[in-house]
C-alpha beads as a LAMMPS data file, in Angstrom:
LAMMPS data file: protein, C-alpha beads

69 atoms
68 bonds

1 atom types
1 bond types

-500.0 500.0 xlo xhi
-500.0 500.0 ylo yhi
-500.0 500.0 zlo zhi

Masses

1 110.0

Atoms # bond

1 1 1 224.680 47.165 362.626
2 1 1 223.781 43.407 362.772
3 1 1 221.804 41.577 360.140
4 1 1 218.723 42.051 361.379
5 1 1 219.149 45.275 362.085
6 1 1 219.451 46.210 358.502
7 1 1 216.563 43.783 357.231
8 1 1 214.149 45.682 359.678
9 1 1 215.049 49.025 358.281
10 1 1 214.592 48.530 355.178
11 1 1 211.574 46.822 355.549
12 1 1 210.297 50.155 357.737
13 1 1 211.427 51.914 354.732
14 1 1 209.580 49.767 352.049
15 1 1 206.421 49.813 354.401
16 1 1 206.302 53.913 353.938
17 1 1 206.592 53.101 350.417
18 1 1 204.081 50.852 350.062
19 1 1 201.710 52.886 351.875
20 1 1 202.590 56.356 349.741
21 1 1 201.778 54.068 346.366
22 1 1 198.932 52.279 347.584
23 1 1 197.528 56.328 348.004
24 1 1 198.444 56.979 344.601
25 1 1 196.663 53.735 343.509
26 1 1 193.291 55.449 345.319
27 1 1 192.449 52.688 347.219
28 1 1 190.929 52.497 350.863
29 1 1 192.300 53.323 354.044
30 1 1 192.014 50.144 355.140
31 1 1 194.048 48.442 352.166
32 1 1 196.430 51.040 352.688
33 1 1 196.824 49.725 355.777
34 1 1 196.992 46.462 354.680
35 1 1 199.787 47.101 352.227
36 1 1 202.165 49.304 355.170
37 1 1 201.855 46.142 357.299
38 1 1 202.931 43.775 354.033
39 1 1 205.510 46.014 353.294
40 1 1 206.748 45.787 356.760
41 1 1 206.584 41.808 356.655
42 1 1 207.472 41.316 353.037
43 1 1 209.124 44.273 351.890
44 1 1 210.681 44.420 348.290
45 1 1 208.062 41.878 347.794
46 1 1 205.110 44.226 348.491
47 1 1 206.761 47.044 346.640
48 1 1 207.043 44.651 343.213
49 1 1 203.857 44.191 343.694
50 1 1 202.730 47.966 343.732
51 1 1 205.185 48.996 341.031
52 1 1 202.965 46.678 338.732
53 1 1 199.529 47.870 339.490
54 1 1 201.365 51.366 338.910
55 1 1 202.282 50.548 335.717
56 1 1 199.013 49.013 334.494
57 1 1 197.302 51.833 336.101
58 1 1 199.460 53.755 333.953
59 1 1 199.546 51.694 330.870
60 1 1 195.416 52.250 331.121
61 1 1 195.356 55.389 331.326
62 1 1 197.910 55.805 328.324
63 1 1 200.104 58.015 331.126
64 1 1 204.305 58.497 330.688
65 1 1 206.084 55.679 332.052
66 1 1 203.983 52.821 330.881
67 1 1 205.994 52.428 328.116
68 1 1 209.129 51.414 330.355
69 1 1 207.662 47.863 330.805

Bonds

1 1 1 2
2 1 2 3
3 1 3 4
4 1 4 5
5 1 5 6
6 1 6 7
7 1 7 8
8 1 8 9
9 1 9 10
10 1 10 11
11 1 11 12
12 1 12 13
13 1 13 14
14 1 14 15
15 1 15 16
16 1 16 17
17 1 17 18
18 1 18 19
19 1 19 20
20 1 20 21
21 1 21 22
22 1 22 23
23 1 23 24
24 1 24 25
25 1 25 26
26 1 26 27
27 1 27 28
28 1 28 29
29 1 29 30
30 1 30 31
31 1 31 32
32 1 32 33
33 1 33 34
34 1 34 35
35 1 35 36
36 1 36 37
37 1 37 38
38 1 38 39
39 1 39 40
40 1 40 41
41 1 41 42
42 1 42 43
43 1 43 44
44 1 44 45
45 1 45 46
46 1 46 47
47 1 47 48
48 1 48 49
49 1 49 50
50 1 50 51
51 1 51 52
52 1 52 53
53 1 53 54
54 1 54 55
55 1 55 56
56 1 56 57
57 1 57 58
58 1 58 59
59 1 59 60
60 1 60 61
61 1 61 62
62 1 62 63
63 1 63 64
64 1 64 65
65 1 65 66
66 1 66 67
67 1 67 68
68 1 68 69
């Protein structure tokens, strides 16, 4: 596989993400929408930035796993 190749994949592959924690965040179809196509632009990027909304929806809600950060 080239370069590219790879960088696309992943990125198709951090957009799914993106979109499956933006629904676990509860927000709007449309954001959710908004955060598949950042994921598919920006990637890991997009995904750091969902992992820490997770974790202070988390850390409010005094859940498991807000203790990790």
């Amino acid at each position: 596989m080239q370069s590219w190749e790879v960088i696309a994949v992943c990125n198709v592959y951090c957009a799914i993400v993106c979109a499956k924690w933006a629904l676990d965040l509860g927000v709007g179809q449309a954001r959710q929408i908004l955060f598949l196509i950042g994921g598919l632009l920006f990637g890991p990027l997009m995904m750091l930035s969902l992992y820490i909304h997770l974790i202070n929806k988390a850390k409010k809600e005094g859940r498991p796993g807000a203790g990790m950060a």
